[in-house]
N, C-alpha and C positions, 0 to 999 in steps of 0.2 A: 504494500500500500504506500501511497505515494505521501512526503507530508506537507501540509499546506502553506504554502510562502507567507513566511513571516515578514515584517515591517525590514527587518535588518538583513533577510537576504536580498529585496528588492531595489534595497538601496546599497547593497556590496554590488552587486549586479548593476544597476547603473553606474556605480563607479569604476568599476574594472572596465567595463565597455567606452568609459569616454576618453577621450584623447587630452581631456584638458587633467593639470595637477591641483588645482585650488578649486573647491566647494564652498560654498555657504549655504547654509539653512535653509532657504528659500526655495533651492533647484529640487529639492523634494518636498514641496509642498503640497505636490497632487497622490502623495503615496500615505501619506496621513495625518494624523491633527500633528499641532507643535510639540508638546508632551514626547510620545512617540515617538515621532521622529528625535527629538533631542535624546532620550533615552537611546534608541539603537546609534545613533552615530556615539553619544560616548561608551557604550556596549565594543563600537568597530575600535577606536581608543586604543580601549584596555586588551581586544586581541590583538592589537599590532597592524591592523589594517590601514588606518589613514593615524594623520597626528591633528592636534589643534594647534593654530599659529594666530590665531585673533578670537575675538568674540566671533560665535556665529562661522568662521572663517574655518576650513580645516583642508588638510592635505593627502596626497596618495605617500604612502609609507614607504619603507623599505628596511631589509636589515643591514647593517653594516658590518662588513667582516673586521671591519679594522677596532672599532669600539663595542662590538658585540653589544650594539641598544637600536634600536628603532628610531631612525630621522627621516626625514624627509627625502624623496627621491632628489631632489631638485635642490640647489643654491639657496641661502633666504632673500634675497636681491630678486631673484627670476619668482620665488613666488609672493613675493610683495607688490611687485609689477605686474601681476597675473592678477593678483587681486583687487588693487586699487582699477583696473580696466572693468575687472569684474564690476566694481563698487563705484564704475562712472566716475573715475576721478583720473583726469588727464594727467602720466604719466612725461617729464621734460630728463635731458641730462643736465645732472647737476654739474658744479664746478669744479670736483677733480675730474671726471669723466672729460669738460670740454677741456679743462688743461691737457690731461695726457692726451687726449686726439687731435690737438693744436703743438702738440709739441714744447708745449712749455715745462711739461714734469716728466721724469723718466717713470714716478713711484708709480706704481698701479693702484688705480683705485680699489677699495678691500670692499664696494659692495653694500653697505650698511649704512648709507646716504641715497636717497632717494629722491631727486628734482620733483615736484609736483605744482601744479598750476591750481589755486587755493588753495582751501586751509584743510588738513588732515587729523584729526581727532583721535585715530585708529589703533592701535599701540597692536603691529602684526612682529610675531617673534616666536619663539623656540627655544627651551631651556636659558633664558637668562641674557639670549641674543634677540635685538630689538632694532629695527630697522628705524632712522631717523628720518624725516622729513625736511626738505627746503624748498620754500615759495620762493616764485621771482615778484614779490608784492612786498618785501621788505619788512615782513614780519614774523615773528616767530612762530614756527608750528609745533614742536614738538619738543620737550624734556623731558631728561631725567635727572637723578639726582647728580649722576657720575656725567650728563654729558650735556651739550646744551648746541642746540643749533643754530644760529640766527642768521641773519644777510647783514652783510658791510658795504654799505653806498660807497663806491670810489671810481673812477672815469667811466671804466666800462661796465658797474651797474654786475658784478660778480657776486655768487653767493659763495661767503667763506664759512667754512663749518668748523668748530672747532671742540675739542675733545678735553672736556676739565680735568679729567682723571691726571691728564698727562704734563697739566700746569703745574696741580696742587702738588 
């Protein structure tokens, strides 16, 4: 006898099947009430299926040979940027990015700054890694206690981001 599709294989099943890496809440809406649904996605959680990386926000999983724990298939950069498209919110390169591909810095950018066109609220991250935010509107989006992002008005209108941990 066959058993009858529960709330949380329907929604493993939509997830294995899509091509994209970032879900939020909403994309299974027509599969059952909020409850539900919020119960079987933290159920996927705790087997290792997908990870959470925002409110609402969660990810396709993977194991890692190297730390032997459950992360994310994907960079936190590609799915912060996957996400805030997701969440209608116009994705720009910030200012290490257009440095290094202007040739001004040799550093690579590490990813964990995020250009964005208005303001972002959203605090998307992954064990204790937290993607910043920076407006080209000259004001600040997003903190924490160890890091602070803002913009510096000087000729050419560049957003400088800078890292407290690394003053104090």
């Amino acid at each position: 006898m066959k058993t009858p599709n529960t709330v949380e294989d329907i929604i493993t099943r939509r997830i294995d099947s899509s091509d994209r890496d970032v879900f939020v809440r909403k994309d299974f809406v027509d599969i059952a009430s909020y409850t539900q649904i919020g119960r079987s996605l933290k159920e996927l959680v705790k087997k290792g299926k997908i990870v959470k990386i925002g409110y609402g926000l969660y990810a396709k999983a993977a194991f890692s040979p190297l730390s032997k724990r459950i992360v994310p298939r994907r960079g936190l950069r590609e799915l912060a940027t996957e996400a805030l498209k997701k969440l209608q919110i116009e994705v720009v390169a910030s200012s290490y990015d257009q440095a290094y591909s202007q040739g001004r810095t040799t550093q690579v950018p590490t990813g964990r700054v995020v250009g964005v066109k208005g303001r972002v609220s959203r605090k998307i991250g992954y064990e204790g890694f937290t993607v910043f935010y920076c407006s080209r509107n000259g004001s600040i989006t997003r903190s924490s206690f160890n890091s602070l992002c803002f913009t510096h008005r000087n000729s050419s209108r560049e957003i400088k981001c800078f890292n407290l941990a690394s003053v104090i």
